[in-house]
Backbone and ligand atoms as CSV (ligand in chain L), in Angstrom:
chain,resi,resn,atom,element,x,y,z
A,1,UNK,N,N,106.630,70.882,94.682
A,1,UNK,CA,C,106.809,72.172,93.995
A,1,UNK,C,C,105.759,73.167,94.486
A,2,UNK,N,N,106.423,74.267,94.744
A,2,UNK,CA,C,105.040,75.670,95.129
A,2,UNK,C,C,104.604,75.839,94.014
A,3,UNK,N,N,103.558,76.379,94.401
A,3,UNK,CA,C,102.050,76.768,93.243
A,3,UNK,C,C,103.120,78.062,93.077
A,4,UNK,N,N,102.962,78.018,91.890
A,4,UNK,CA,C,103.173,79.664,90.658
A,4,UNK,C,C,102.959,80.982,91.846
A,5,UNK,N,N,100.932,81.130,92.333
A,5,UNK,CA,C,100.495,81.805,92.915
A,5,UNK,C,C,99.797,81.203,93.973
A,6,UNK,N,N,99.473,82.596,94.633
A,6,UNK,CA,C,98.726,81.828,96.102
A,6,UNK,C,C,97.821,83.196,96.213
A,7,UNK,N,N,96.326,83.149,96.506
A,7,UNK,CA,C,95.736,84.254,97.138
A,7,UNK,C,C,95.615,84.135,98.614
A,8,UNK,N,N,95.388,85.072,99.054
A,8,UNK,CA,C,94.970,85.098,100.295
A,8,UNK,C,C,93.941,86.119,101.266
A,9,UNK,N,N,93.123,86.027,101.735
A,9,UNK,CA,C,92.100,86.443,102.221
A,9,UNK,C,C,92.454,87.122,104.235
A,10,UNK,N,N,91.965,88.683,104.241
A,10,UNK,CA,C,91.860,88.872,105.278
A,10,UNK,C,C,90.902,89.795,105.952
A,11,UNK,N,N,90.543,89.185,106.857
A,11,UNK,CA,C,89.082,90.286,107.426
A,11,UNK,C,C,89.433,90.775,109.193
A,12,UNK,N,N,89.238,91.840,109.270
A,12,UNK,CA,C,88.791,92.287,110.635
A,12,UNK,C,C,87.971,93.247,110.773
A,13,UNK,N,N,87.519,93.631,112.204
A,13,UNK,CA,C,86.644,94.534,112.870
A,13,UNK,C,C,86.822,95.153,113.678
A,14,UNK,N,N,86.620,96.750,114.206
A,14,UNK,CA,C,87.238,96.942,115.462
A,14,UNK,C,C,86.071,97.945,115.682
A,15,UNK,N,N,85.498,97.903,116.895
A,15,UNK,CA,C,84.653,98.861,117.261
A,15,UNK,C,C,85.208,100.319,117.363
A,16,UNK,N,N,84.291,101.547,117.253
A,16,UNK,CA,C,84.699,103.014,117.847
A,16,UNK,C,C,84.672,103.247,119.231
A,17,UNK,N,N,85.572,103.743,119.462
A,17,UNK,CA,C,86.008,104.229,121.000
A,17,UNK,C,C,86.008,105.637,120.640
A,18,UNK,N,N,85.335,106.586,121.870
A,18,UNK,CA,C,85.482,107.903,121.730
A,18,UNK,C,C,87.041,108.351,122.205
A,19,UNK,N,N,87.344,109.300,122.111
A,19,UNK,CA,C,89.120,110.226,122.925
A,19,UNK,C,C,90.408,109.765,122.199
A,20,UNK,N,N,90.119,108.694,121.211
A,20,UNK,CA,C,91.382,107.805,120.567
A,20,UNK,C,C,91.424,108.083,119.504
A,21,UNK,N,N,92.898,108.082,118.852
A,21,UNK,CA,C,93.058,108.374,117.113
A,21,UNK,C,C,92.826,107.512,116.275
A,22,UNK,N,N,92.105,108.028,115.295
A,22,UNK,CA,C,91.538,106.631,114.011
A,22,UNK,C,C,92.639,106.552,112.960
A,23,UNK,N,N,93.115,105.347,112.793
A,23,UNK,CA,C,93.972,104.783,112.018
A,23,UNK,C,C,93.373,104.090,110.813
A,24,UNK,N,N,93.784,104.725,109.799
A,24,UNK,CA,C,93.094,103.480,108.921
A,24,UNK,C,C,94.197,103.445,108.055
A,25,UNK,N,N,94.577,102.199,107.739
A,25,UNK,CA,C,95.796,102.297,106.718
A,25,UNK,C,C,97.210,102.555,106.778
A,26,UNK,N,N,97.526,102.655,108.157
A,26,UNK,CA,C,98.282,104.050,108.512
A,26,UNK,C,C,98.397,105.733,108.107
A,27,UNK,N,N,97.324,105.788,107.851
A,27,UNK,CA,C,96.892,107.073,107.755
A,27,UNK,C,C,95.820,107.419,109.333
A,28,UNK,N,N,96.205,108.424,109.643
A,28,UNK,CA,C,95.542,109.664,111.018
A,28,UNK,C,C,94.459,110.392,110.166
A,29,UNK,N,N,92.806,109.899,110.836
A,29,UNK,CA,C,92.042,110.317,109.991
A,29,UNK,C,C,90.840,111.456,110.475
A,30,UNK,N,N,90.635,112.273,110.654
A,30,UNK,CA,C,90.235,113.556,111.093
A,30,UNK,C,C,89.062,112.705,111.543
A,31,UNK,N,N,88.252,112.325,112.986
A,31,UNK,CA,C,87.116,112.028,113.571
A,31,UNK,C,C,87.448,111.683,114.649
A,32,UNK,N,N,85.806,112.435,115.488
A,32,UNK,CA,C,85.713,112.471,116.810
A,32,UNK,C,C,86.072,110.933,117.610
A,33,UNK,N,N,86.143,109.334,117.176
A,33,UNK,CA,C,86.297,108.474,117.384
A,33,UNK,C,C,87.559,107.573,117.463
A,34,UNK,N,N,87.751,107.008,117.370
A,34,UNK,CA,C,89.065,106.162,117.093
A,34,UNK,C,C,88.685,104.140,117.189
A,35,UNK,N,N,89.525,103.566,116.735
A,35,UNK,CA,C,89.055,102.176,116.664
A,35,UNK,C,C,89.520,101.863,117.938
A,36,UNK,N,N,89.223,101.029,118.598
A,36,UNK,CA,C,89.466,99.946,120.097
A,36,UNK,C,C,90.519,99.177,119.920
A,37,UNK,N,N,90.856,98.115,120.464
A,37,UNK,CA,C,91.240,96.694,120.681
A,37,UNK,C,C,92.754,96.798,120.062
A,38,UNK,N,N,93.188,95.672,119.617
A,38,UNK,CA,C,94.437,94.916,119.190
A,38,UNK,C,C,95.435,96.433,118.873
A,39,UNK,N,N,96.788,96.589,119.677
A,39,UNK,CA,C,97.297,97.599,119.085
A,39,UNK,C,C,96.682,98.861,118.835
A,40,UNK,N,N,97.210,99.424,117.828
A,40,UNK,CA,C,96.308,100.871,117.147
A,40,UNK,C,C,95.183,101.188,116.523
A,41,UNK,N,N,94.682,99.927,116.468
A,41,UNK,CA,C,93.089,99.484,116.167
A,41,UNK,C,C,93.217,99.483,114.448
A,42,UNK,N,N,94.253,99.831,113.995
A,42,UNK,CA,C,94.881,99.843,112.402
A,42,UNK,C,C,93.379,98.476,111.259
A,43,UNK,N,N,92.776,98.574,111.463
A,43,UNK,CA,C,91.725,97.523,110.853
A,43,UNK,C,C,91.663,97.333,108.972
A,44,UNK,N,N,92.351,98.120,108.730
A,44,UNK,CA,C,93.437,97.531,107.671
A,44,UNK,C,C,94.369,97.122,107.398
A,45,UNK,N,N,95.125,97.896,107.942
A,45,UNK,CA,C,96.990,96.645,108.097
A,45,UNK,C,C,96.812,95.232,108.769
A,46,UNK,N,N,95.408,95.674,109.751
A,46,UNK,CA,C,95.407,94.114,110.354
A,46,UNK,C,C,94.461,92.990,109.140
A,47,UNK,N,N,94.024,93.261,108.740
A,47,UNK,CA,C,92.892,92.819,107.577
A,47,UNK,C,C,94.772,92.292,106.158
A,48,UNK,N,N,95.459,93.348,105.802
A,48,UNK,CA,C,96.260,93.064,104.963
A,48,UNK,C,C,97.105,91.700,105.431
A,49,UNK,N,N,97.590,92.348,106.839
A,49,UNK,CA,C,98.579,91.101,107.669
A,49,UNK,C,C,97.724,89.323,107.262
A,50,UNK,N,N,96.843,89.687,107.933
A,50,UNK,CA,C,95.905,88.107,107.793
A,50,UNK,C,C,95.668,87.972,106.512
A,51,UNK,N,N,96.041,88.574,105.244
A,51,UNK,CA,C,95.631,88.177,104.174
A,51,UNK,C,C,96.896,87.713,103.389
A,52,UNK,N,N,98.153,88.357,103.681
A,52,UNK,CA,C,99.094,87.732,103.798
A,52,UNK,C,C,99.776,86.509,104.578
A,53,UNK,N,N,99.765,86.695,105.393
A,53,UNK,CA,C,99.763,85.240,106.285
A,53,UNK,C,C,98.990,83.988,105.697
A,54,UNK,N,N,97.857,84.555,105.809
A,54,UNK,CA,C,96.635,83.589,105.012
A,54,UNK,C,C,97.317,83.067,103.925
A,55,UNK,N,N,97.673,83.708,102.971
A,55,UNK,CA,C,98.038,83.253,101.702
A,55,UNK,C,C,99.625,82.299,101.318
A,56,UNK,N,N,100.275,82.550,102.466
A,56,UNK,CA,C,101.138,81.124,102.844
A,56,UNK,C,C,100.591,80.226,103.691
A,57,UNK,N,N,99.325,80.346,103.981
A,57,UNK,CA,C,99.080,79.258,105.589
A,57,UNK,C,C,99.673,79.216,106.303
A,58,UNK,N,N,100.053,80.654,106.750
A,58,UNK,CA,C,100.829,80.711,108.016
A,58,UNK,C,C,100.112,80.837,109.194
A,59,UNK,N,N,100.159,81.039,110.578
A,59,UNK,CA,C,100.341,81.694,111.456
A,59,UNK,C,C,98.884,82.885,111.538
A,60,UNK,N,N,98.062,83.171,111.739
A,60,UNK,CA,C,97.104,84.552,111.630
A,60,UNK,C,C,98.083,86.000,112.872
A,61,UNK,N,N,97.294,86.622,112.784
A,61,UNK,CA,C,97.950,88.124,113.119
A,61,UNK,C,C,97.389,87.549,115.062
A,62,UNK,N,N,96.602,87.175,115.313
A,62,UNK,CA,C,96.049,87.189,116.504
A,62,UNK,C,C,97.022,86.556,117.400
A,63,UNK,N,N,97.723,84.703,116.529
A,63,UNK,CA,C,98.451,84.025,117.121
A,63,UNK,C,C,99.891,84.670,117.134
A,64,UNK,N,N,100.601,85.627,116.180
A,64,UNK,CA,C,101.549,85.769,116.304
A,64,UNK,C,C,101.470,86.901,117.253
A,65,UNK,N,N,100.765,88.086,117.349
A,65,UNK,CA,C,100.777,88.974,118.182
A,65,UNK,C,C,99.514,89.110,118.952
A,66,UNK,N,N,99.430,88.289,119.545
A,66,UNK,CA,C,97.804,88.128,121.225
A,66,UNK,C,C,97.768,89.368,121.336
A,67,UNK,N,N,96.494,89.560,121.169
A,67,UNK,CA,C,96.047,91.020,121.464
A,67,UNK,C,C,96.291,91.021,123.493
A,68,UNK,N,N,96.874,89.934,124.200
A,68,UNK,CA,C,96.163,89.938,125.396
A,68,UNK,C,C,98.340,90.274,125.772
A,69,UNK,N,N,98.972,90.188,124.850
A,69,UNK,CA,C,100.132,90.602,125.206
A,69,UNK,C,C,100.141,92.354,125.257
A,70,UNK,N,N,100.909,92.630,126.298
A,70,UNK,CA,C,100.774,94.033,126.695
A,70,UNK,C,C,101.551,94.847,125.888
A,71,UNK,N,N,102.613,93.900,124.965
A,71,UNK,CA,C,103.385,94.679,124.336
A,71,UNK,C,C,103.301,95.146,123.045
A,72,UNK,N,N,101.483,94.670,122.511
A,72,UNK,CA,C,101.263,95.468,121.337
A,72,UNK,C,C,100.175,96.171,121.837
A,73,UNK,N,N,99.823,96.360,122.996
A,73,UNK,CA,C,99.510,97.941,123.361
A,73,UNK,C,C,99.493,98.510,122.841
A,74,UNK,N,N,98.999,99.878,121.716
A,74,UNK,CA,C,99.046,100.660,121.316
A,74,UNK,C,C,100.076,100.549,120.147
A,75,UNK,N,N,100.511,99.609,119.625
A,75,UNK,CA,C,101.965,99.397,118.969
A,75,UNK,C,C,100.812,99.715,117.026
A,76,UNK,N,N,102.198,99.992,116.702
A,76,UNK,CA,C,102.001,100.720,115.557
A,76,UNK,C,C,101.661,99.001,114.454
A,77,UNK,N,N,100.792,98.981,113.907
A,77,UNK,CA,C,100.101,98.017,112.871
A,77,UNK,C,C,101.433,97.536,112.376
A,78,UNK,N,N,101.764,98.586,111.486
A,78,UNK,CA,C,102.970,98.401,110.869
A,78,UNK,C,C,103.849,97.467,111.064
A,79,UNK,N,N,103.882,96.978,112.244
A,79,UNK,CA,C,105.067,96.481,112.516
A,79,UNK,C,C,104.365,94.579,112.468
A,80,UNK,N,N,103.346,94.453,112.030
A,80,UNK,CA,C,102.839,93.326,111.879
A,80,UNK,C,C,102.864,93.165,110.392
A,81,UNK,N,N,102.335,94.265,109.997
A,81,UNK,CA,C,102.672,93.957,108.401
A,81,UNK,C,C,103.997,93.579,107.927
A,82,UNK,N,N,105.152,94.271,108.455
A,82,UNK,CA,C,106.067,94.258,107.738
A,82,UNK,C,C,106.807,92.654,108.735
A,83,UNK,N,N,106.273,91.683,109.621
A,83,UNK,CA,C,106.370,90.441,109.680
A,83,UNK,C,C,105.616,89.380,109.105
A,84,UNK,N,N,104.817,90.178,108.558
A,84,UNK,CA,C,103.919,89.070,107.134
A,84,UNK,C,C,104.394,89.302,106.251
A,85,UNK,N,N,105.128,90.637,105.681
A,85,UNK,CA,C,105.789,90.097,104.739
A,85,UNK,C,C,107.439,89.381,104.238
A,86,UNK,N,N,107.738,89.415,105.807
A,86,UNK,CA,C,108.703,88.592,105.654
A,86,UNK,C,C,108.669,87.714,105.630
A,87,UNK,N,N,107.932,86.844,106.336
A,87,UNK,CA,C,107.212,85.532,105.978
A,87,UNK,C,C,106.985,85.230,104.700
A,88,UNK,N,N,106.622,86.478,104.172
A,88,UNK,CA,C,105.860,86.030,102.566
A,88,UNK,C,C,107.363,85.851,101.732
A,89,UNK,N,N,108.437,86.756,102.042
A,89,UNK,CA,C,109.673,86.308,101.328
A,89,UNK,C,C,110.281,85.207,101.642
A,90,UNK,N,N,110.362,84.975,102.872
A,90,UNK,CA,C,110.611,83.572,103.403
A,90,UNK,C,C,110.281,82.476,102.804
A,91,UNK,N,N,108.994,82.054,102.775
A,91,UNK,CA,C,108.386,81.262,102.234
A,91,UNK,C,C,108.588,81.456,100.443
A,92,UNK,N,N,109.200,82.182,99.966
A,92,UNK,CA,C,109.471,82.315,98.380
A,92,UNK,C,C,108.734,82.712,97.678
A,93,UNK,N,N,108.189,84.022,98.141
A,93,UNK,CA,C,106.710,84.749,97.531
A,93,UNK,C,C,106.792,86.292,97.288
A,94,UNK,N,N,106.516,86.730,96.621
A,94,UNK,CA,C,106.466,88.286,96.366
A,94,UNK,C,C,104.673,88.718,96.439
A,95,UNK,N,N,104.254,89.587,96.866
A,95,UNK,CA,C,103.123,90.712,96.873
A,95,UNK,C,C,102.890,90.609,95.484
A,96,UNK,N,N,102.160,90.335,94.610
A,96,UNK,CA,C,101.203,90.918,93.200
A,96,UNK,C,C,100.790,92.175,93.634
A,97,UNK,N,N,99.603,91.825,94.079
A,97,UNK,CA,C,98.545,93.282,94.596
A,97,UNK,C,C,97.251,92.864,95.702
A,98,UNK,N,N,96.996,93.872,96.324
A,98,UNK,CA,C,96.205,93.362,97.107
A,98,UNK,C,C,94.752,94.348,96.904
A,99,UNK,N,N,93.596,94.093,97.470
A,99,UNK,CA,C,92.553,94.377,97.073
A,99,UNK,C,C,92.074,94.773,98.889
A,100,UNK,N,N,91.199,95.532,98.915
A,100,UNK,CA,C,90.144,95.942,99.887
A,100,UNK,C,C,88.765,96.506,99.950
A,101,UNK,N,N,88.400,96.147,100.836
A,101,UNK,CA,C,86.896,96.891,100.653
A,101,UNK,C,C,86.659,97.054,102.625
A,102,UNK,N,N,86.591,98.640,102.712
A,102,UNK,CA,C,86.170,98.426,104.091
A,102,UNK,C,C,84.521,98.923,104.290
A,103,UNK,N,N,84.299,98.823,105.464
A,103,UNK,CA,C,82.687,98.806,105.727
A,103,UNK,C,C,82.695,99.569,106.659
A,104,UNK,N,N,82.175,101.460,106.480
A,104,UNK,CA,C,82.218,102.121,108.114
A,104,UNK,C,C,81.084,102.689,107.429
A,105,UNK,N,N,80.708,103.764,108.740
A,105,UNK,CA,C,79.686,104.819,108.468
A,105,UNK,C,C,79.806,105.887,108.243
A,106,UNK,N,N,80.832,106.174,108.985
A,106,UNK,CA,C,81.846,107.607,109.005
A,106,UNK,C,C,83.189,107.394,109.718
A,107,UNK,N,N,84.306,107.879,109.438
A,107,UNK,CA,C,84.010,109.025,108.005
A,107,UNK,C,C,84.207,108.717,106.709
A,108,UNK,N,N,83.937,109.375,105.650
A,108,UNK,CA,C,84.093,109.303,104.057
A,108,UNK,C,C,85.321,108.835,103.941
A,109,UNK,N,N,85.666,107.348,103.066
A,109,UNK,CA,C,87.156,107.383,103.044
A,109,UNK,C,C,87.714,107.802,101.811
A,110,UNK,N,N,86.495,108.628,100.813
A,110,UNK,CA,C,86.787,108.719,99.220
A,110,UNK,C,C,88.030,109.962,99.390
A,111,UNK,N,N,87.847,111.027,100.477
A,111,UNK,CA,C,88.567,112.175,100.203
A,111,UNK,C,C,89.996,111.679,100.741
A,112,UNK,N,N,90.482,110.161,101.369
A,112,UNK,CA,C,91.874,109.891,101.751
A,112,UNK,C,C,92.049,108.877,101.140
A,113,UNK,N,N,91.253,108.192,100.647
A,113,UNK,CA,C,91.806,107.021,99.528
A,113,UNK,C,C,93.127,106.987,98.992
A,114,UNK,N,N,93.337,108.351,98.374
A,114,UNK,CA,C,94.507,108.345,97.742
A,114,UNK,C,C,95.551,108.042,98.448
A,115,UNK,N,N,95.598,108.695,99.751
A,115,UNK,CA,C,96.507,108.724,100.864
A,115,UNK,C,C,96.524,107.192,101.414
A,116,UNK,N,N,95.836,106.957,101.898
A,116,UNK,CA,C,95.882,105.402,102.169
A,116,UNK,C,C,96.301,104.155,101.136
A,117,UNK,N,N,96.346,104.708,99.532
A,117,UNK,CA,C,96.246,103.959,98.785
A,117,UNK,C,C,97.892,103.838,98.622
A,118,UNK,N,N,98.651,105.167,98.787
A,118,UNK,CA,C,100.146,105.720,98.485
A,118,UNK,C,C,100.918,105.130,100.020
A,119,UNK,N,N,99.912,105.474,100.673
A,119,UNK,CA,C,101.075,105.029,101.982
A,119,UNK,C,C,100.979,103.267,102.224
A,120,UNK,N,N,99.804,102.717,101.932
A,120,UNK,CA,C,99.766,101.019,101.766
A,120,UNK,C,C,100.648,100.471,100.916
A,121,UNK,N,N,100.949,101.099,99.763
A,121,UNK,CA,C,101.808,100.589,98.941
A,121,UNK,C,C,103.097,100.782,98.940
A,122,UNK,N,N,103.638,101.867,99.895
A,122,UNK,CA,C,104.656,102.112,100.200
A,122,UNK,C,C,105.123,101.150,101.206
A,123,UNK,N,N,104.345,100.538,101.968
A,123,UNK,CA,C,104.439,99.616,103.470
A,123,UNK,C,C,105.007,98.380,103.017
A,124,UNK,N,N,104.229,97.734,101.431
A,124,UNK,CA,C,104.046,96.728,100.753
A,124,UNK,C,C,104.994,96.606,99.952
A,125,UNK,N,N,105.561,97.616,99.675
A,125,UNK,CA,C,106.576,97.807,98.213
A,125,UNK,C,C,105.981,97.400,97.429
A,126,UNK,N,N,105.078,97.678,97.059
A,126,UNK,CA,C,104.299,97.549,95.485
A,126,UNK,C,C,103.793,98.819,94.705
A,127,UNK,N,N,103.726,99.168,93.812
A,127,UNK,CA,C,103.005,100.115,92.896
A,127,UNK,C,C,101.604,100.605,93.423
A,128,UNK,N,N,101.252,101.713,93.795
A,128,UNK,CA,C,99.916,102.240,94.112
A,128,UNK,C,C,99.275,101.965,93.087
A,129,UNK,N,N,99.190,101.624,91.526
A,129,UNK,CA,C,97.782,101.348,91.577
A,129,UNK,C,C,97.706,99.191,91.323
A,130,UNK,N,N,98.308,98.739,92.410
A,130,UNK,CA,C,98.288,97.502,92.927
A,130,UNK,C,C,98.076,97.421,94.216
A,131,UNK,N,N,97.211,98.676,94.498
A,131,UNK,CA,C,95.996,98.674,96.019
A,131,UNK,C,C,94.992,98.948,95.684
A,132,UNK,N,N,94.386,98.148,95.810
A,132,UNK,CA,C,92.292,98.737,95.776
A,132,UNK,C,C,92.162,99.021,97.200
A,133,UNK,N,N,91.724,100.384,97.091
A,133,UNK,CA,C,91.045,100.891,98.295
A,133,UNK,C,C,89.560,101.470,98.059
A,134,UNK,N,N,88.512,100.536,98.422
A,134,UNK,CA,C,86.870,100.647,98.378
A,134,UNK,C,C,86.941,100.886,100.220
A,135,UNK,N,N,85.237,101.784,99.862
A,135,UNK,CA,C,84.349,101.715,100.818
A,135,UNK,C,C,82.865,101.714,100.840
A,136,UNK,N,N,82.704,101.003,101.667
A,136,UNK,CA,C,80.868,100.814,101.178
A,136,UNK,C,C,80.102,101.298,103.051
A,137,UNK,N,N,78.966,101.710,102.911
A,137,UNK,CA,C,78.838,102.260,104.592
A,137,UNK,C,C,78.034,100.903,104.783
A,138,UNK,N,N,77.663,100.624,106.207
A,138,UNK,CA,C,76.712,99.365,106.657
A,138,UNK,C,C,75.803,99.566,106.666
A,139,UNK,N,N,74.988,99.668,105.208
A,139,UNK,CA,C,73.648,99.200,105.315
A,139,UNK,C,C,72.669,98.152,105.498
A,140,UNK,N,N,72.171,98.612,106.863
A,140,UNK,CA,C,71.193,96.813,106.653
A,140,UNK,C,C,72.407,96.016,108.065
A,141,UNK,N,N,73.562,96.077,107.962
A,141,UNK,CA,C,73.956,95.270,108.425
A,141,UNK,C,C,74.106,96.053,110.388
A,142,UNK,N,N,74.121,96.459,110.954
A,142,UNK,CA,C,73.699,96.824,112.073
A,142,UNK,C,C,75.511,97.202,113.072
A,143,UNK,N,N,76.242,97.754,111.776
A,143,UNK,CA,C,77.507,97.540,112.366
A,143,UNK,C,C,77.941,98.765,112.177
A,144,UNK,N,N,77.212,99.918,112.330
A,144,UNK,CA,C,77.487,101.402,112.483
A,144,UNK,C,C,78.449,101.956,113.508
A,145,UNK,N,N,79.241,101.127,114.752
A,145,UNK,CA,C,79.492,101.626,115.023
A,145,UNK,C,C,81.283,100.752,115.182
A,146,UNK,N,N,81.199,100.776,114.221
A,146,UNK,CA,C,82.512,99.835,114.292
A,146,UNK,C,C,83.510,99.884,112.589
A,147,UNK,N,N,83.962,99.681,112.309
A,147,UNK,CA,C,84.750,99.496,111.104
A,147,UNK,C,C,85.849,97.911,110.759
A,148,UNK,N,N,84.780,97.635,109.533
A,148,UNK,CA,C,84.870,96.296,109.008
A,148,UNK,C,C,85.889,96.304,107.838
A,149,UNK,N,N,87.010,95.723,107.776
A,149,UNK,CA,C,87.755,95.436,106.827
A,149,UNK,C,C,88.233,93.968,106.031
A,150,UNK,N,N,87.861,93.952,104.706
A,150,UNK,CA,C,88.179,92.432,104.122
A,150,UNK,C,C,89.200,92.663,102.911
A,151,UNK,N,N,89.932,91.943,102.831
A,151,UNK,CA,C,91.154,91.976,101.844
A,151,UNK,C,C,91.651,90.791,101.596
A,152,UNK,N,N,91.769,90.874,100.482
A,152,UNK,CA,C,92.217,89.590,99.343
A,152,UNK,C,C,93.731,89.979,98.910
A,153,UNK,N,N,94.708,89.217,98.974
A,153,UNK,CA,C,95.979,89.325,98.237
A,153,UNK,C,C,96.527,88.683,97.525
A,154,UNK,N,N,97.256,88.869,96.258
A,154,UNK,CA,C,97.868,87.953,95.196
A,154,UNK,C,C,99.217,87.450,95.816
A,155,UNK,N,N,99.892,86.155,95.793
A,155,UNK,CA,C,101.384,86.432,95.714
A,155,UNK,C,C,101.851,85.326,94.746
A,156,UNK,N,N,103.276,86.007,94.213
A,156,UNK,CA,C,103.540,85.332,93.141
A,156,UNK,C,C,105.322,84.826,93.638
A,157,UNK,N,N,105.488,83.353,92.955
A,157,UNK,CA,C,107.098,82.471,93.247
A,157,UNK,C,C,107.770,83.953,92.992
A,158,UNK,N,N,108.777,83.714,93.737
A,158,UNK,CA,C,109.651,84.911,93.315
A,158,UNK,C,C,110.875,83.816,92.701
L,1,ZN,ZN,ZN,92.480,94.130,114.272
């Protein structure tokens, strides 16, 4: 028998690259920088994906889509999320809510929160206020120039 619920846990990191657009959330976020690596550098959808996945013991975001495949190049986050959560229906699970906390220096994410909070939950099909969207800057921790994302998710038997 499946457990009732399942949490699940997801973290990533993506350094700043100068000339590139910053994604956070799927939200386009006004700064001179942009994130690097995997895809659109999305370091929340990728943080949500692995926390979903995570929370069936599936598969992580890295193995299903290799950052070293050419064809998520630049490819929109999105399209990883919305294969974790098919998985998550697959497997006989619905989204509760999910939680975040990211870690940058700049920019402020208090004045798009909202925006990130409305368009995550729209991605998720869940109720906006069944997204926590925190930010805390890196103090102490020596990671100023990069943006750290960790996320926890509920899912419940459907
Ligand atoms: Zn990533």
């Amino acid at each position: 028998m499946q457990p009732e619920m399942r949490i699940g846990y997801g973290y990533d990191s993506h350094e700043f690259k100068p000339g590139i657009p910053l994604k956070i959330g799927g939200i386009a976020l006004p700064h001179d920088q942009g994130l690097g690596g995997h895809s659109d550098g999305d370091v929340l959808l990728h943080a949500i994906t692995d926390a979903l996945l995570g929370a069936i013991a599936g598969p992580d975001i890295g193995s299903l889509f290799p950052p070293s495949d050419p064809q998520w190049k630049n490819a929109d986050s999105a399209v990883f999320l919305r294969e974790a959560l098919r998985r998550v229906k697959t497997a006989g699970y619905e989204l509760v809510n999910l939680d975040s906390t990211l870690i940058l220096a700049a920019p402020k994410i208090g004045p798009h929160a909202e925006a990130i909070r409305n368009h995550v939950a729209q991605l998720c099909g869940i109720p906006a206020d069944c997204v926590g969207i925190k930010a805390k800057t890196p103090e102490g921790t020596g990671t100023e120039n990069a943006v750290v994302a960790h996320v926890v998710a509920l899912l419940k038997r459907r």
